[in-house]
Structures are given as structure tokens and as C-alpha cells.
C-alpha positions as CSV (number, residue, x, y, z in Angstrom):
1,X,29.7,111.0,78.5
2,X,27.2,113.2,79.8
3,X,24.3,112.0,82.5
4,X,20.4,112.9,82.3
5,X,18.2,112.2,83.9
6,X,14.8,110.5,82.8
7,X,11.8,109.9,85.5
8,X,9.8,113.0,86.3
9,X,10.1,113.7,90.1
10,X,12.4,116.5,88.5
11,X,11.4,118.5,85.4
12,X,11.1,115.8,82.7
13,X,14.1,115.5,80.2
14,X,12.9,112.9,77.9
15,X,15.8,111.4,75.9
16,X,15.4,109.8,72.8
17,X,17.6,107.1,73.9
18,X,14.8,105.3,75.5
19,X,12.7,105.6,71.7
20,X,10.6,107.9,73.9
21,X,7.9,110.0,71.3
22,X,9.9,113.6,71.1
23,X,6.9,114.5,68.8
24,X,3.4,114.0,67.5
25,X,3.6,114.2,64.0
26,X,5.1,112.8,61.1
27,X,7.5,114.4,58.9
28,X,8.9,113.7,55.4
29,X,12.3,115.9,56.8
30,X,13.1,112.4,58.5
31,X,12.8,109.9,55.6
32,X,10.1,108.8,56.8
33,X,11.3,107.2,59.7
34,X,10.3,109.3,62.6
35,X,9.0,112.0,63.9
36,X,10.6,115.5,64.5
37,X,11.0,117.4,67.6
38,X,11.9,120.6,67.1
39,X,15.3,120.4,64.7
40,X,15.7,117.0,66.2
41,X,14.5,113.7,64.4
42,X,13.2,110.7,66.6
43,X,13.6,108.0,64.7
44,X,12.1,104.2,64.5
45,X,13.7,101.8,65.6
46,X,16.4,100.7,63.4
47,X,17.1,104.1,62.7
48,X,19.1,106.4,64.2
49,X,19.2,110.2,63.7
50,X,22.0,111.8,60.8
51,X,24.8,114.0,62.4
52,X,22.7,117.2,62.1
53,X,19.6,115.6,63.6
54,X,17.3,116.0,60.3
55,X,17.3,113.2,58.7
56,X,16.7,109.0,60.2
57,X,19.6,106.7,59.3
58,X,20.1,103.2,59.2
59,X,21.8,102.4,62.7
60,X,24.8,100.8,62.7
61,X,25.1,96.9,63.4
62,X,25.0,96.3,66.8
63,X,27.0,93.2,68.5
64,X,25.8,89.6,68.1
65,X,24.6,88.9,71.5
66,X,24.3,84.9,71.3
67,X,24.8,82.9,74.4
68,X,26.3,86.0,77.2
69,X,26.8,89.0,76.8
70,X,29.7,89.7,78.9
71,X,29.3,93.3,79.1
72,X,33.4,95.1,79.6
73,X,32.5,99.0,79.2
74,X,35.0,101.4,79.1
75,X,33.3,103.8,80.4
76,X,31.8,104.5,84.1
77,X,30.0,107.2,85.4
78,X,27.6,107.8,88.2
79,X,25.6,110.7,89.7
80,X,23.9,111.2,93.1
81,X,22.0,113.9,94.1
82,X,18.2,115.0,95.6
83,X,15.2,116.3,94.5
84,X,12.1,116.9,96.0
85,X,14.0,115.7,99.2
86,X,14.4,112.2,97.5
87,X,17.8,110.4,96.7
88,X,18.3,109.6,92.7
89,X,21.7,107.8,91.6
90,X,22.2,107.4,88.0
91,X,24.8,105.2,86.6
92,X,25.9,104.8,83.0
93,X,28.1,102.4,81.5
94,X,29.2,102.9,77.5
95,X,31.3,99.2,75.3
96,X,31.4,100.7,71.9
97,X,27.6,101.4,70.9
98,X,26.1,99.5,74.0
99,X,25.1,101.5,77.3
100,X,23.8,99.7,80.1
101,X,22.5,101.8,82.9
102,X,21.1,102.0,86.4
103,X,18.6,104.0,87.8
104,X,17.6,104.3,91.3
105,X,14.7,106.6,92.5
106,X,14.1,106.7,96.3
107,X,10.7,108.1,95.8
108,X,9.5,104.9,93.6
109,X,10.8,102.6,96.2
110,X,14.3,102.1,95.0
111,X,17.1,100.5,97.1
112,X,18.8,103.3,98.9
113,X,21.2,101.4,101.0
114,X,23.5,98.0,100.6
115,X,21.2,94.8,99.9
116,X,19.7,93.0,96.9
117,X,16.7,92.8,94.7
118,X,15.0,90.4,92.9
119,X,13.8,91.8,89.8
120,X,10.2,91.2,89.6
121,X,7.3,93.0,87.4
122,X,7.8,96.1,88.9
123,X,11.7,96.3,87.6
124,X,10.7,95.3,84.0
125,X,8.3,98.4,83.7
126,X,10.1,102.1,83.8
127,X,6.6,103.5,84.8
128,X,6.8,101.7,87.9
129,X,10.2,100.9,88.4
130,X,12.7,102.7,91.6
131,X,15.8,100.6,90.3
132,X,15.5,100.7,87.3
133,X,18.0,98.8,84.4
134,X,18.3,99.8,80.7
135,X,20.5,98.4,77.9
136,X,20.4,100.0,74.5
137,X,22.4,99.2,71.3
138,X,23.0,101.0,68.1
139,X,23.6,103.9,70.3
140,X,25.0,107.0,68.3
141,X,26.3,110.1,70.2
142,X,24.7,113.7,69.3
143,X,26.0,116.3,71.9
144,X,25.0,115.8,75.6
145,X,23.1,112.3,75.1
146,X,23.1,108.9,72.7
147,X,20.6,108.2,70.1
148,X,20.1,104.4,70.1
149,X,18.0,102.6,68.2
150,X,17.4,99.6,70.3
151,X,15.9,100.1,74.5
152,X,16.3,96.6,76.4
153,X,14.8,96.1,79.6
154,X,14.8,93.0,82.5
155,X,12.7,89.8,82.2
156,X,11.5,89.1,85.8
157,X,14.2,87.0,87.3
158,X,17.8,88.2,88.2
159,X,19.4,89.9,91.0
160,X,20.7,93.4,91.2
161,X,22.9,93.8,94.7
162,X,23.8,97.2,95.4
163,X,27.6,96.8,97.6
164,X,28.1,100.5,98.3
165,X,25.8,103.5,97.7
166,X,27.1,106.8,99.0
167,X,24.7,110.1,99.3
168,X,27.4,112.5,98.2
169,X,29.7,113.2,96.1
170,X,32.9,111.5,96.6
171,X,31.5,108.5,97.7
172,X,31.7,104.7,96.8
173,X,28.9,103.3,94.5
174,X,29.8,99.7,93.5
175,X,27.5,96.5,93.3
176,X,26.6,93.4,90.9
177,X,24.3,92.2,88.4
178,X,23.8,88.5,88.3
179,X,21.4,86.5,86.3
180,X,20.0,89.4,84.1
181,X,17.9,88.9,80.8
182,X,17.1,91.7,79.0
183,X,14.2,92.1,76.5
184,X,13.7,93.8,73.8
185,X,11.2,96.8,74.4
186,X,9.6,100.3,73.6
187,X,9.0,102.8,76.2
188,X,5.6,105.3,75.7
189,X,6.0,109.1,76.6
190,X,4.5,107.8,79.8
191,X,6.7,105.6,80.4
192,X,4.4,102.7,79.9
193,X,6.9,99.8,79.0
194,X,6.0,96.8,76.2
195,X,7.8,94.2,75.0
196,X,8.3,93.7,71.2
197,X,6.9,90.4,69.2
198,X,9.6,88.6,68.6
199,X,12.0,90.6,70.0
200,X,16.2,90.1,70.4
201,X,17.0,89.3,74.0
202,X,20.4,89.2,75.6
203,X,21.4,87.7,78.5
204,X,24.2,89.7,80.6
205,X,27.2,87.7,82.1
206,X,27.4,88.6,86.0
207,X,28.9,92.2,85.9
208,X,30.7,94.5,89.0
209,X,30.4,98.2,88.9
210,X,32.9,100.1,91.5
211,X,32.9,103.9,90.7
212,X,32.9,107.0,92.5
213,X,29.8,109.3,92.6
214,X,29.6,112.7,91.4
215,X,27.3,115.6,92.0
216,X,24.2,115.0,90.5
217,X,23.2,118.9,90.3
């Protein structure tokens, strides 16, 4: 499992994971259900891109979330790192064809040392966001990233407490989410987040992360 990054206080890598545009114009090439980026279809949701990228697919079924969703990944990775002289951990979390993932940008205001949040407005937007939480589903992988068809983000409400949160690689990065509910939502190549009419939610069972941090760069 390979680790991008998304905000733009680096060079902007936007991944189609998020349902982010990857182009402007429609094209037959991908069923008509999406929109091609160079070789690469971005697809609607529901869709997820074929193995060669040309083509939108049905996406797989993706979990039934009733009641908790107690979240048990099997995979755990986290980054740390600087840019523009400002902290960025990234941590991603992969059960089957869910990935939950934190983001935390010291430049938008995100926690940077041991303490606890209450998510509020700012947390359920990824414009505005400096920890940030995303859950997708129907997540397929195509070379270094996941093409999901389904981008979840918090409902104000929750708690996210950050435990340990090292600055170099090597170091502890653990913490707890408690109270979460997610919402179903799409995300605008500006990062302008909305939430979808009648939308899925899920509501996460409390959740520990413990994991070492690696180098960002």
C-alpha cells in the first residue's frame, strides 16, 4: 500500500480515490461513466475504473454498514515528513475494500502534538480541514493508489485523540477515534466538500491506531 499525498501545500497529486474531477470532458472510452484523464478513467460513483484504466465498471459490493462499523484493518501505514517548513502525517488504514485515513496538515491548523479534537465544521470539509478523516468503500487497487467509488467524510460530532505523534521517522504515531459518523460525500477539484441526498452513513466503532512512522519523502 502505497501513501500520497492530497492537499496542495506540496505539488497537488489529486487521486481519484477522493472522486476528485481527473478531467473535463466526457468520453464514450469510459462507458459513459466518467471522464478520462489522460489513459486513466474517473469514474461516477458506483463505478470503478477496469484493470487497464479505459473503461468504468460496476464497483464491487461494498460491506453492509448497519448499526457499527467496527473497522479491523489489516493493514497500517503512516508517513511523516515537511514541506514548506510544515509537518504533514498521513495515515492509511486498508479491511478488504474499505480504507479509512488520517490526514494532518500543520499548516491548516492540524493537531501536531498529543491532545484531542472535537470534530466540528471545519473537520467535515477537506478544503478547510488540518486533521482531516476519509473513509472510502468499493476501493479497487490500480498501481500506486485505490480507485474507490464511495468518499465518506465526518458529521460534526466525534472525537479524534492523537496519543503519540513523532516528527521523524521511527517514531510512535498511535491515537483513537471515538464517536465518529461518517457521511456520504463528493469532494470538488477544489476541494470543496458536499454531502450527497440521501446518502449511506456509517457510524465507526471506537478504533486504536499504534504504528510506526515512516519517511514521508
Amino acid at each position: 500500500m502505497t501513501i500520497s499525498i492530497y492537499k496542495s501545500i506540496i505539488p497537488l497529486l489529486i487521486s481519484c480515490t477522493l472522486g476528485v474531477g481527473c478531467g473535463d470532458s466526457k468520453d464514450s472510452i469510459c462507458g459513459g461513466h466518467g471522464e478520462m484523464q489522460d489513459t486513466q478513467c474517473e469514474c461516477d460513483p458506483g463505478f470503478v475504473p477496469s484493470a487497464d484504466g479505459s473503461s468504468c465498471e460496476s464497483a464491487p459490493d461494498s460491506e453492509n454498514f448497519g448499526g457499527d462499523f467496527f473497522f479491523e484493518p489489516s493493514e497500517v501505514e503512516a508517513v511523516t515528513g515537511t514541506s514548506n517548513n510544515s509537518q504533514i502525517w498521513i495515515l492509511d488504514a486498508m479491511e478488504n475494500d474499505v480504507q479509512l485515513r488520517i490526514e494532518i496538515y500543520e499548516a491548516y491548523g492540524g493537531i501536531s502534538s498529543p491532545g484531542t479534537i472535537t470534530i466540528d465544521d471545519v473537520e467535515t470539509d477537506y478544503a478547510n480541514c488540518g486533521t482531516c478523516l476519509l473513509l472510502k468503500t468499493g476501493c479497487v487497487e490500480h498501481g500506486d493508489h485505490f480507485d474507490c467509488s464511495r468518499t465518506f467524510m465526518p458529521t460534526v460530532g466525534g472525537e479524534i485523540r492523537i496519543e503519540q505523534i513523532g516528527t521523524n521517522a521511527g517514531d510512535e504515531f498511535s491515537g483513537r477515534l471515538l464517536g465518529v459518523v461518517f457521511q456520504e460525500v463528493t469532494i470538488s477539484q477544489d476541494y470543496q466538500t458536499v454531502p450527497v441526498a440521501n446518502g449511506e452513513t456509517i457510524e465507526l466503532a471506537p478504533w486504536a491506531f499504534e504504528t510506526l512512522l515512516d519517511d514521508l519523502n
